[in-house]
N, C-alpha and C positions, 0 to 999 in steps of 0.2 A: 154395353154388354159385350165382353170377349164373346169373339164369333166361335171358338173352340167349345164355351161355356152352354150352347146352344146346342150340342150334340146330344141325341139320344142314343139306345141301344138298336144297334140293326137289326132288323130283321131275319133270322137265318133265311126262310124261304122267300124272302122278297127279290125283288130285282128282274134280272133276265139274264136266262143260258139256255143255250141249247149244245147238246151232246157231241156235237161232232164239229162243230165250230171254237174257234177262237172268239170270243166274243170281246167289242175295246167301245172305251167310248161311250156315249149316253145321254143323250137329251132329250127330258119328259115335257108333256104340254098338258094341262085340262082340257079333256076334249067339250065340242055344245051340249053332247046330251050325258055328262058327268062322268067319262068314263077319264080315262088316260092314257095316251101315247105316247112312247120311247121310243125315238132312232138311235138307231146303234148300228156300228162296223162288225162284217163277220167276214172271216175266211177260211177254210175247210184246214182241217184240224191235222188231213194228211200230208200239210207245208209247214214248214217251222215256222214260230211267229212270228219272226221280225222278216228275215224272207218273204212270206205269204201273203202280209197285205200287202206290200209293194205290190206285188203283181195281182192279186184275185182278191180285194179288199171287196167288197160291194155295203153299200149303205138299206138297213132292212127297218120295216116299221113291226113292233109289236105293240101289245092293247093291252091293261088291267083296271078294273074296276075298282082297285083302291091303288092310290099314290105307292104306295110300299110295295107292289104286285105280289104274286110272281106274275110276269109278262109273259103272253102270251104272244110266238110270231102269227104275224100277218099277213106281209106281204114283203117283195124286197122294192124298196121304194126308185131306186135310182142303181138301177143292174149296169151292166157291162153294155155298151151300144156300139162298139166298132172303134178300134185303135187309130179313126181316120178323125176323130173326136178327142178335144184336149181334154174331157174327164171317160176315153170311151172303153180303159180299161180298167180304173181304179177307184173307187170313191170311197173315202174316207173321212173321220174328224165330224159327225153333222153337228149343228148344235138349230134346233127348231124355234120359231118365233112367229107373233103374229103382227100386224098392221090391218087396222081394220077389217073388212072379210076375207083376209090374204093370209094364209102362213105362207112364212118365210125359211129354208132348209138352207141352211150356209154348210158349206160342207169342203174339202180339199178334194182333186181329182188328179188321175193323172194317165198317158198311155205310153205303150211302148213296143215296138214293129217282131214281126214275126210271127212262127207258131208259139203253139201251147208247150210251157216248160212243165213239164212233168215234176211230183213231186222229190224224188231222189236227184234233180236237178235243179234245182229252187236257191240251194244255196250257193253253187257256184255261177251260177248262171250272169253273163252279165245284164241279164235284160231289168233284173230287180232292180240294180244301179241306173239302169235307162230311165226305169219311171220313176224310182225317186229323186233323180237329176227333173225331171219332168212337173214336178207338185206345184199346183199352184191354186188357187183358192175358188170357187164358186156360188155361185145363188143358185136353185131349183124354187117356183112359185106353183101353187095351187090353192086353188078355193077350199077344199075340203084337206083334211090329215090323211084320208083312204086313196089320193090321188087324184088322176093321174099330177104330175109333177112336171111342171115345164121347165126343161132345161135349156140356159141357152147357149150358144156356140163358142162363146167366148168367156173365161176367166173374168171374175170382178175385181180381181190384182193379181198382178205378176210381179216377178222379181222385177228390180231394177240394174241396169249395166253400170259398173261402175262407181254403184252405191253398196253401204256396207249390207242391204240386204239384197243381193247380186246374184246370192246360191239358189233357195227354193224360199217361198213365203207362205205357212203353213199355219196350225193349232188358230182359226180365225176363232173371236170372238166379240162379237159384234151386242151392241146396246141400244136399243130402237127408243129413242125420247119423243117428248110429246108431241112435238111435234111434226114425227115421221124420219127423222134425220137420223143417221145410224152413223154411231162413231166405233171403231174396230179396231179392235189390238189383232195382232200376227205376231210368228215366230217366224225367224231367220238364222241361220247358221252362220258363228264367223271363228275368226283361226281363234279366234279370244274366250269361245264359247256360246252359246245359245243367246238370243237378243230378241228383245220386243218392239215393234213397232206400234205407230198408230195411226190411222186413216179415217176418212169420214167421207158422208154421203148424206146429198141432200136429202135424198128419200132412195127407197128399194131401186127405182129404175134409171136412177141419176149414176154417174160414174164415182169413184173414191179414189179421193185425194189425200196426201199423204197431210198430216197435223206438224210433225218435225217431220226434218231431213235424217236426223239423228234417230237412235236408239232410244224410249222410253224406259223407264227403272235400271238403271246401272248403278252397281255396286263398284266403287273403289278397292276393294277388298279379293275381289274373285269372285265373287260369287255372283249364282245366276237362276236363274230361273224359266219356266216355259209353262205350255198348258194353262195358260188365264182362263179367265174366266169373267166378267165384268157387268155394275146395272147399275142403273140411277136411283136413288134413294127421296129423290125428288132434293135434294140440297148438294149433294156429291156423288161421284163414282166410286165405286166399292170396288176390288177386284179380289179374286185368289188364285195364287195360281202353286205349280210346284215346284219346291225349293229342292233346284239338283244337288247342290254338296252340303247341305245341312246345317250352311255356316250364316244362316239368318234365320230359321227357327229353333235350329239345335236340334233335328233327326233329319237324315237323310232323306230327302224324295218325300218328305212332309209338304205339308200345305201352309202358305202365308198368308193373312192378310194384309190390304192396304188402301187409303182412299186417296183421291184427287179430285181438287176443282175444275180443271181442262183436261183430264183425261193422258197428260200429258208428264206434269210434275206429282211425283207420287211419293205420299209417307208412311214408313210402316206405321201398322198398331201396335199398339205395346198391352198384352204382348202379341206378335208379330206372328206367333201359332196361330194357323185357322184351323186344321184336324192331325192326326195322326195315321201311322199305318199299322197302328195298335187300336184292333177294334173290340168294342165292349157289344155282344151280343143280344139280343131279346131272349135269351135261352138260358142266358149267365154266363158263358164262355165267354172268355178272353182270346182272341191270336192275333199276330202280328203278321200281315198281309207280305206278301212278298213285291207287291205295288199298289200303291193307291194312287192313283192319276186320274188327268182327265175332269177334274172338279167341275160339275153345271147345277144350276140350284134349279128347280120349279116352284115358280110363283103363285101362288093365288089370290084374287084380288087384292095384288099388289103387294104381299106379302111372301117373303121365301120361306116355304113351308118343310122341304128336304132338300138333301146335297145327295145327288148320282154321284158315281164316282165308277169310272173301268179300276177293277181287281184284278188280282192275281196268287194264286198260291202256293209254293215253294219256297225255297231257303235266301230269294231275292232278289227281283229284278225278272222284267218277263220273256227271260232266256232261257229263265229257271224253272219257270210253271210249267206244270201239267193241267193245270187249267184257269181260266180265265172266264169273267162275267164283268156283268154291270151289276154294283151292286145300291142299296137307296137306305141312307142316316136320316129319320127323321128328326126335324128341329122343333125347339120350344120358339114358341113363340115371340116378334119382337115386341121391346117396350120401350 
């Protein structure tokens, strides 16, 4: 079944925003006693967006009682803890997971020296260049979704010198198989465009090692992509992630499908659309999102039941917006 073909109408009031935040990003869990959890990135709405979470990103939990919400904040899961700490001014990107009585918060971090940049100063400033020279990837564990969330001292990958992902190593998205072992895509920057990698790990508290030297899913063509997304279907890896020039779905900053057997050698589906930035509403409205990114699905037992997805609204792109949410596509069921 086309994974495009599995979209329903969104919800207008679903999802999660709050008023005075930029909200990006998005990843829901079932919680034990049937409710449901979303982390998501926010930063104060008096910074511009792409400026602001460089510097004052922080990673926040909210709650709703059905998949669709609207979500409710909670708490902020993993705040700012002192720029003496490799994630202790910026935490961004979470995507939530579990491993037996353990969730798992994979998240990017980053810091950067000084005082506090004021917001009329955000965007020249060069300390936002600091901390996103700075990005590199993290684990936070806890027993419960309400915290507390142990973070540890050190990044679960950093760039590499002298390899093609050498800049920052960011958008993780990690697949926990049966047997504990987590295999993970990242994004890296290069003079050729955005590139994904892959890495794996024996389990949560083992190191992760690189699967190729090289780049996974490269296109001959140009074109590229970022924001995966990825899970095991029990026979293959599925991923989606978003397609920046539109020249492998056919809309810009749309969503692709793709599977692979190693995580490593990847085919599009045909067709090769996983959604759109053309959303069909539960209301009957139609609009065309000024971003859809960010793709995370929520499983339940063992089935992906909706696609999260960070929004935006404006005439394109989130430089455009005036405002910004996570927003949640309920899906039909597989068969």
């Amino acid at each position: 079944m086309d994974f495009i073909k599995r979209l329903q109408p969104a919800p207008v009031d679903g999802g999660f925003y709050m008023d005075d935040y930029w909200i990006w990003c998005g990843s829901a869990i079932a919680g034990p006693e049937g409710d449901f959890h979303l982390y998501a990135a926010r930063w104060p709405k008096t910074y511009p967006f792409f400026e602001g979470y460089k510097l004052y990103s922080e990673i926040v939990h909210a709650t709703s009682p059905t998949p669709e919400g609207p979500y409710t904040f909670k708490d902020v899961a993993l705040p700012a803890r002192g720029e003496a700490y490799w994630d202790g001014r910026m935490t961004h990107n979470p995507t939530i997971h579990q491993v037996g009585d353990t969730y798992l918060l994979f998240y990017i971090g980053s810091t950067w020296s000084g005082p506090h940049v004021p917001p009329e100063d955000a965007a020249e400033s060069s300390k936002q260049n600091e901390s996103y020279a700075n990005i590199q990837i993290g684990l936070a564990t806890s027993k419960s979704l309400d915290g507390p969330w142990e973070r540890r001292d050190e990044p679960i990958l950093r760039p590499r010198s002298g390899k093609w992902d050498s800049s920052i190593v960011t958008n993780p998205a990690p697949c926990i198989l049966d047997d504990g072992s987590i295999v993970m895509l990242y994004r890296a920057n290069t003079p050729e465009g955005l590139r994904l990698g892959v890495a794996r790990a024996v389990n949560y508290e083992s190191p992760f090692v690189r699967l190729a030297d090289n780049p996974v899913l490269v296109f001959e063509d140009g074109n590229y992509v970022e924001d995966p997304f990825i899970w095991w279907t029990g026979e293959r890896f599925e991923l989606l992630a978003k397609d920046m020039t539109g020249g492998i779905s056919g809309e810009k900053h749309a969503g692709i499908h793709a599977y692979s057997s190693d995580a490593i050698h990847w085919v599009l589906s045909k067709p090769a659309k996983a959604y759109s930035r053309v959303i069909h509403w539960d209301d009957g409205t139609t609009t065309t999102q000024g971003s859809l990114e960010r793709p995370q699905l929520l499983f339940q037992d063992g089935m992906a039941t909706h696609l999260f997805a960070a929004t935006a609204d404006g005439p394109g792109g989130f430089r455009n917006a005036s405002r910004t949410w996570n927003m949640v596509i309920p899906l039909t069921p597989e068969f």
